[in-house]
N, C-alpha and C positions, 0 to 999 in steps of 0.2 A: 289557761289550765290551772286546776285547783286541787290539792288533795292529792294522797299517796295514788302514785302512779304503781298498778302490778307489772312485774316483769316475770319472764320465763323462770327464771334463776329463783324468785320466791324472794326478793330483795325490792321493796318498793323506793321508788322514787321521795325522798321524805319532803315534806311539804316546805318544812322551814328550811329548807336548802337555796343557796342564790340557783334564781334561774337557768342564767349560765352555766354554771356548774353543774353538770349532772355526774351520777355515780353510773362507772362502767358496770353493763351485765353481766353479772359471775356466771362462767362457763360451767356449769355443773355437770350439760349431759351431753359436753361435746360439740355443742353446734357454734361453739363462736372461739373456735381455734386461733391464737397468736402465729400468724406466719413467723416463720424464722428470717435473722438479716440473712442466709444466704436463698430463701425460697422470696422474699422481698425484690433482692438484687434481681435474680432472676427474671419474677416480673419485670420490674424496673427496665433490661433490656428490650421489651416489647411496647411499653407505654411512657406514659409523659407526666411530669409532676404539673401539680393546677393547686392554688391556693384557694382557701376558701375562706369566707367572713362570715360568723352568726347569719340563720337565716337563708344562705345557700341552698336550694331545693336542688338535691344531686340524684335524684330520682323523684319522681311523679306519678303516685297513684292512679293506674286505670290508663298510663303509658306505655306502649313497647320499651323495655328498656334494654338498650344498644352497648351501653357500659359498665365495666367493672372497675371499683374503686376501691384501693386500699389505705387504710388511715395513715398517713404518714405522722400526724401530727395534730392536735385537738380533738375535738368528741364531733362525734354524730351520732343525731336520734335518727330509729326509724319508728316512724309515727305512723296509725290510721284515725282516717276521716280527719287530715291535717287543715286548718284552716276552718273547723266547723266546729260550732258548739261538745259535739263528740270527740274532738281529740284528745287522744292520749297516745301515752310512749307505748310500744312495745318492746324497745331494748335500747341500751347504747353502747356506743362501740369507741374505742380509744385504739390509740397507734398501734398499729401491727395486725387487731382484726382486720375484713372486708367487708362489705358490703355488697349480699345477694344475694339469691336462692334458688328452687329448682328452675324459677319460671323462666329468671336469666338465663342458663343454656341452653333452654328450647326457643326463646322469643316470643314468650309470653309476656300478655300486657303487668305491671307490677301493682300487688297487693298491697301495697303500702307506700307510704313517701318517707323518702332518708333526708333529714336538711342538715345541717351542720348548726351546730348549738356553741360551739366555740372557734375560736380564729383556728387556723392550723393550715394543714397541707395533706389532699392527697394524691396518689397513685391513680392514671386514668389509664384501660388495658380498652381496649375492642374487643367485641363479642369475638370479631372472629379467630383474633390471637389468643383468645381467652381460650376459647374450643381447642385451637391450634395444641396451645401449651396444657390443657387436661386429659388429652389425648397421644401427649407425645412423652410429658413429664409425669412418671407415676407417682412422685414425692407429691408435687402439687397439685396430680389428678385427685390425690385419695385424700389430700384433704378438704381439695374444695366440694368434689361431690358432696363426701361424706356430711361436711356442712350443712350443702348446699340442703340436700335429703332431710338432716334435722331438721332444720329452720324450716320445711313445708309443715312436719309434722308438727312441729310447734304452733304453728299461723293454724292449721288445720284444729287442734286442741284448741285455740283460742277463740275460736269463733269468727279468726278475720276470713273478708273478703267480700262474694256477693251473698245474699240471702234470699232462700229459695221459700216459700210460704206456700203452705198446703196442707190438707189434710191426710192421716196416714192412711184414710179409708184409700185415695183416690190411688188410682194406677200409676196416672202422669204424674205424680207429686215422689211416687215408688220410683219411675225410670229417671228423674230428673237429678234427684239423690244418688240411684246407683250411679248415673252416669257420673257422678260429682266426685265420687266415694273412690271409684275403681281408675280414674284420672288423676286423683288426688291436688283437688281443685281446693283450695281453701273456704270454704262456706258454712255457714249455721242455715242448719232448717231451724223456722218456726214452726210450729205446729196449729193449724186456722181450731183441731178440737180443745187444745186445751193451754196454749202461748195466749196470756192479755196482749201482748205486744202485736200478735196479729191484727185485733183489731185496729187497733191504732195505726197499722198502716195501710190498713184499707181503706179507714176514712181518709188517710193524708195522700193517698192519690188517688181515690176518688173511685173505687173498683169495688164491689160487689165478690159475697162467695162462689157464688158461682163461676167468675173468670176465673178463680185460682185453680192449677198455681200460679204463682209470680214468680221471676228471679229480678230481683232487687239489689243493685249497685251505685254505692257511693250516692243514692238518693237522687240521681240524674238516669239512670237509666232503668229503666223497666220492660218486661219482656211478659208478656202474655201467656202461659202456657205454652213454652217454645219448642220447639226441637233440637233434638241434643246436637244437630247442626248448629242453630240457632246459636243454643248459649257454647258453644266450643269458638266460634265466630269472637263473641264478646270477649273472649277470654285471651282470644287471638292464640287458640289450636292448628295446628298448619292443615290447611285444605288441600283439595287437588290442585294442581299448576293451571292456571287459564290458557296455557298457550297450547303448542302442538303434545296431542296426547299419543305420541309413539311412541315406544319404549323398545330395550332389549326383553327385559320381564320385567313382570306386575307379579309380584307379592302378595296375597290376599287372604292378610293374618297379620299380627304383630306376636303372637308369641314365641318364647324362644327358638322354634324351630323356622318362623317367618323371618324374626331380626337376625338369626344367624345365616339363613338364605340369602339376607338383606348384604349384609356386611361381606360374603364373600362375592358374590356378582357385584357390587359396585367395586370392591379391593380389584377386580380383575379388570373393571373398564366397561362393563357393560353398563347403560342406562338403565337404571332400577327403580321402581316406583314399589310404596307398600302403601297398602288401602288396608285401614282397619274399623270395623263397623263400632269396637265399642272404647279399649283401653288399651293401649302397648302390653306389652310382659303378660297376655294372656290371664288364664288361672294361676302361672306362676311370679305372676305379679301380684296375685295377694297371699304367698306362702308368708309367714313372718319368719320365717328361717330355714333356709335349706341345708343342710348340712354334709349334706353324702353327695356333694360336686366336685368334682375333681379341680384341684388347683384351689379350694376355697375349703382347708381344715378347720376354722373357728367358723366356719358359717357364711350366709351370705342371704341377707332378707331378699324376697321377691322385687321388691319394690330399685333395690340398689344396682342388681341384676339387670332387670330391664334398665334402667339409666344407663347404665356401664355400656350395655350392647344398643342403645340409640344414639350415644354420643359416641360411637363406632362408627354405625352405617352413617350418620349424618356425614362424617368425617371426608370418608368416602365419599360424600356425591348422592346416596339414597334419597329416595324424598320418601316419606311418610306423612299420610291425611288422615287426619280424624276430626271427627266420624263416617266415612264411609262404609254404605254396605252394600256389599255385591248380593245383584237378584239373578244374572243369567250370566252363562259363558256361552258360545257361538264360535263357529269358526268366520274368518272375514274376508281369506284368503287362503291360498297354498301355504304361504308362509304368516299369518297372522291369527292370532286369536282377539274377538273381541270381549270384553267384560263390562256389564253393565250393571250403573249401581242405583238405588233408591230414588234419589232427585234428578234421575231422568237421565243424567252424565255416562259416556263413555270412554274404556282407554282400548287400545291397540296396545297388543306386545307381540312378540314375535315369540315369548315359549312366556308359560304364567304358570305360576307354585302356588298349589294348594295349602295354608298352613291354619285354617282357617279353626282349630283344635276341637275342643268339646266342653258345653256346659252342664256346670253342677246339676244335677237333677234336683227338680223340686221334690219336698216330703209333700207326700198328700196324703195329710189326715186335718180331721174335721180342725178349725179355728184356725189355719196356719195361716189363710191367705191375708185375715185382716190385717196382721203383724207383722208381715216381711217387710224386710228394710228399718222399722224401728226396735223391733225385741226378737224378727226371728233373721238370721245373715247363712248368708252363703259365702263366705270369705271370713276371712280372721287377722286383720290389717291395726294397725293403730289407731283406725278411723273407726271400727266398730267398738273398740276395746274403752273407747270412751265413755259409752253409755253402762258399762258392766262392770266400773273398778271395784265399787265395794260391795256388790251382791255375786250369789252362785249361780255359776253356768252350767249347760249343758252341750253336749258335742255329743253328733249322731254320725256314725261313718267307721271305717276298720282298717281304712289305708293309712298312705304316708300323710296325705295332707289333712288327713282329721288327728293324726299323729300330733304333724307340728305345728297344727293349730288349739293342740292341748294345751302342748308345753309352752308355748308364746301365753295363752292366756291364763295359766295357771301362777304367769310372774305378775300377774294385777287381780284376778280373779280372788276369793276367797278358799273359792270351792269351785272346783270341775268335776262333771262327771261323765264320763265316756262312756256313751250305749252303743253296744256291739251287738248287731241279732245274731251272730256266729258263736261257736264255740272256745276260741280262740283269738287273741292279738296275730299270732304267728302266720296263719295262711295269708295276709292281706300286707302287712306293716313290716317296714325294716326291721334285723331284730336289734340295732342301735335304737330308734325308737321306741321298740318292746321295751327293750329296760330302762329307759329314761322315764317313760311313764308309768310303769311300773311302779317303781321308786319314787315318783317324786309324793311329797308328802300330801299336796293338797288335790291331789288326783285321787280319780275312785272311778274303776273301772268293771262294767256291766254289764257284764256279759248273758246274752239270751235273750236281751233286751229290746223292746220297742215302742216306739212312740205312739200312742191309739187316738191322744187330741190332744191339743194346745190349748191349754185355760187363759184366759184373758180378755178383757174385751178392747183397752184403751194400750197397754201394757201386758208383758207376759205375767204371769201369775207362777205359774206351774204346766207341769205334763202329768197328763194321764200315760204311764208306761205297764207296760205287759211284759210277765218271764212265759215266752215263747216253748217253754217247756209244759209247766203247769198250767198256764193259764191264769194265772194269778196276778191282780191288776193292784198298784199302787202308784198313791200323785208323787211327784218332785217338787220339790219348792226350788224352782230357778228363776230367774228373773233375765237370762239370753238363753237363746238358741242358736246352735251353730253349726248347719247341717255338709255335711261334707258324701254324699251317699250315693259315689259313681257319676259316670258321665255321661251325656250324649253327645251328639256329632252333630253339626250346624252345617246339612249339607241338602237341606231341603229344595235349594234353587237350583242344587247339579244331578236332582231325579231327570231319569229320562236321556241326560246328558252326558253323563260318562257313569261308568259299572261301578254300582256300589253294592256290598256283602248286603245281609241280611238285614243288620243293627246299623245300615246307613253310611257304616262308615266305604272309606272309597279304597275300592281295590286297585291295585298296583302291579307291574309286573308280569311275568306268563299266568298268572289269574285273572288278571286284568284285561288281557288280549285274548284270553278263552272265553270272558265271559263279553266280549265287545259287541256291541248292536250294529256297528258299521264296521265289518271287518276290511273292506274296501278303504277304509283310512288307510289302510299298512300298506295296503298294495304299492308296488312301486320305490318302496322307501329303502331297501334290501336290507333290513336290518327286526328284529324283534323287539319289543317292549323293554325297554330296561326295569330294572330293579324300581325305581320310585316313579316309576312313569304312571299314569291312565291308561284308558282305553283308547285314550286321544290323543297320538303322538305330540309332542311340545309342550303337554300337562301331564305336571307332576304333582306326588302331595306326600306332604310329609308333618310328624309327630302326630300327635295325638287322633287327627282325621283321619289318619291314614289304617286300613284296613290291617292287626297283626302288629301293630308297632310297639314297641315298650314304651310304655306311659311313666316316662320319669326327663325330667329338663336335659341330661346329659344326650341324653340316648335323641331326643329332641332337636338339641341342639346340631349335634350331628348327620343328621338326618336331611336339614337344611343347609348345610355346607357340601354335602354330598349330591345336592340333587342340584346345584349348580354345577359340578364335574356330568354332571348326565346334561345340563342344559347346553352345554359346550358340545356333546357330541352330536346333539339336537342340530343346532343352528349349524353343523358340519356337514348333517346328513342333509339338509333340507339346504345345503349351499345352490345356487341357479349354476347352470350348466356355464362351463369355462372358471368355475372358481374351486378353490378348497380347502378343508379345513373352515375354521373361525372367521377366517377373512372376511366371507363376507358380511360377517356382524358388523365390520367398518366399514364395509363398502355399500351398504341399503342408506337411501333416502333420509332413514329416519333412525340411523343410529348414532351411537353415541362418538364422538371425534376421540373420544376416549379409551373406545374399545381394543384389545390388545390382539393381536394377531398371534396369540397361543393359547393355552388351555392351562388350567391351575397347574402352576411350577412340582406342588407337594401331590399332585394327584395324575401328572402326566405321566 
């Protein structure tokens, strides 16, 4: 290694330094927290001291990693492309930090290698005491998260990880990114129209434009235009279980209202499986700050939200797959439903939660399609915010989440400008939002306004907008777009299968049972449709799918702890003759040994 090394912190590594010696990275934006000797000790009771000498490889690029290390004593780099003409530092760490990030609590393979550059000593914790003590200690959860979350975003800004190569024309090159983006997978796209580096790596393994895309890692592995199966695999994303696919419920969503379904059925005992087709935390996993949550007054990103509630359900016993996506639901049995998904796979549950939400709508006006994914976004995350620090934005939409995807981008942004076709902020926006953006100084808000085309052909340029009044057309010079403009409902595979309203979404309830195609389901059951049920008894659906619901995380969230107290009443009603109550949730074949022989404590 040669030459100033950059680090997060903006302090390079200086060249005429002993090699051994490296200077610790100054924590500037929180990601590389000093534990305290009493948050130390702590660990300390769960793990084992281990010495290390120069040279130490305490982590392994492109390995599952199993363990948490804290510095007792000497430095450690964490380096990419360690061991190859490309290495370099990306940080170092001295006594007291640790060493690890998001990928460590989910068991994900690791982004980079940490070796030990000086003698010392550290702290070695198990994943699964690690999980154990984030989930049980709120001192040491909210720092490690918190950490943990920077230091993605950081790897994410830097360009580590795999590389995905493609053109912005191509679709798959658009879903390969989204999927990368909305997982928050550390990777650089190249671009095949205008990155020289692409070509260079087409000639060095031997691949033509037309196979692209590629996803490209650590120079040993390469992937063909893959499926976000594919590269979730490489990445080691948790798949379906290979074994018996029975369950108490199957989950089929991760957003807030799925992971909070998640988290109370497995808290109770029930076997719980969640299948999610694209990213955990839904749309509300790329709010960059939510604010009006109850129990969370300074805020609370999308992104930290979803972590908080999968290191919950895991806790508990949930399993969660991605990327799975369900194409049919069926009944299998008296007591069973089946759900089948893309790659041909089935599960069995005995009651299955709709949480499946709804996605952003596309703007459709002329030139937008070339540009999605690199100048025009549907989400407003750190990951897009990249491309847009020093040039002006533009934001289309008149709710919350074009709200707080204002104010997130108007703190790196120059200039924002918010196009409203309505009259007003106030019919659609919190009115905490109304005045934030209001006021804030590099905001400019547009009302009447709409987008007629996207100028650009490589890059956004500009918009062509119209005052829906007059009639009168003038460009913007923005260089993002960031459209926020309603929802739709992702319930195309349960036409036909259970009652859904007009706009798709899925009715619930005594409208649900008035509107049922098989009223002969109910017969027999002496009971009517609950509150978040279908038209299918043992299926339920809740937040944003669900037909009438209030579209906001709280209301979401709730929605999905509530319709486990209704899956309880479910698996009571549907008991086989000589049993009662829940019981027989423990007593089938195929339930969980875990299941409890009563109904939620706070809802009985």
């Amino acid at each position: 290694m040669s030459g100033d090394q950059p680090l997060p912190g903006g302090e390079p590594v200086p060249e005429e330094a002993d090699e051994a010696v490296f200077r610790e990275t100054p924590d500037t934006c929180g990601a590389y927290p000093r534990l305290t000797e009493d948050q130390t000790a702590r660990l300390a009771e769960h793990g084992q001291r281990r010495s290390m000498v120069p040279n130490d490889v305490l982590i392994q690029e492109g390995e599952r990693c199993e363990t948490f290390f804290v510095v007792l004593s000497g430095t450690v780099a964490v380096v990419e492309d360690y061991g190859t003409p490309e290495e370099h530092v990306l940080r170092v760490h001295g006594p007291g930090r640790f060493i690890g990030e998001l990928g460590l609590l989910h068991g994900q393979v690791a982004f980079y290698t940490a070796v030990a550059r000086e003698p010392g000593e550290v702290l070695v914790v198990s994943l699964d005491q690690l999980r154990h003590l984030v989930s049980q200690d709120s001192t040491i959860g909210d720092v490690v998260l918190r950490a943990c979350l920077g230091r993605r975003a950081l790897l994410v800004g830097q360009g580590v990880g795999f590389r995905i190569i493609g053109s912005r024309y191509s679709p798959d090159t658009r879903r390969l990114r989204e999927f990368a983006i909305r997982n928050r997978l550390p990777h650089r796209w190249i671009d095949l129209e205008t990155d020289e580096e692409a070509e260079d790596l087409l000639r060095r393994f031997g691949v033509g434009p037309e196979e692209t895309p590629l996803v490209i890692w650590r120079d040993t592995a390469l992937l063909r235009n893959p499926s976000n199966a594919e590269l979730a695999r490489l990445i080691g994303l948790p798949s379906l279980p290979a074994g018996n696919r029975h369950g108490d419920v199957l989950i089929v969503g991760s957003g807030p209202a799925g992971l909070a379904a998640a988290v109370y059925a497995a808290s109770e005992g029930l076997s719980t499986t969640v299948v999610e087709a694209m990213a955990t935390g839904g749309q509300a996993g790329t709010s960059s700050r939510i604010e009006n949550l109850l129990g969370f007054p300074a805020g609370i990103s999308g992104a930290e939200l979803t972590e908080r509630a999968v290191l919950q359900a895991d806790k508990f016993g949930a399993r969660i797959s991605i990327p799975v996506e369900a194409t049919g639901l069926h009944p299998k049995d008296e007591d069973h439903y089946v759900v089948a998904f893309a790659d041909g796979s089935e599960i069995a549950a005995r009651a299955v939660v709709l949480a499946t939400g709804a996605r952003y709508r596309r703007l459709q006006v002329p030139g937008i399609e070339r540009l999605e994914g690199t100048s025009v976004h549907y989400s407003a995350t750190v990951y897009e915010v990249q491309q847009c620090r020093t040039d002006p934005v533009a934001v289309v939409g008149g709710g919350n989440s074009a709200g707080q995807a204002v104010l997130f981008l108007a703190g790196y942004a120059p200039k924002v400008h918010l196009l409203v076709r309505g009259p007003s902020l106030e019919a659609n926006m919190s009115r905490y939002l109304v005045e934030q953006v209001e006021r804030h100084p590099r905001v400019e808000v547009m009302l009447h306004t709409e987008v007629t085309e996207v100028i650009g052909q490589e890059v956004l340029e500009g918009l062509d907008v119209v005052d829906n009044r007059t009639g009168g057309h003038h460009r913007l010079a923005v260089r993002g777009l960031f459209v926020f403009t309603g929802a739709d409902p992702h319930t195309e595979w349960l036409a036909g299968i259970i009652a859904l309203d007009s706009r798709g979404f899925v009715l619930t309830g005594p409208e649900a049972q008035e509107a049922c195609a098989h009223p002969e389901a109910w017969h027999g059951r002496g009971r009517s449709c609950t509150t978040l049920e279908t038209s299918l008894p043992g299926v339920f659906a809740v937040g944003d799918v669900r037909s009438g619901s209030v579209k906001r995380v709280a209301s979401a969230a709730g929605e999905g702890a509530m319709a486990i107290h209704f899956v309880h009443r479910h698996l009571g009603h549907s008991a086989a003759p000589g049993t009662t109550g829940t019981s027989v949730a423990a007593g089938g074949s195929d339930a969980s040994p875990r299941t409890r022989h009563k109904e939620s404590a706070w809802l009985a």
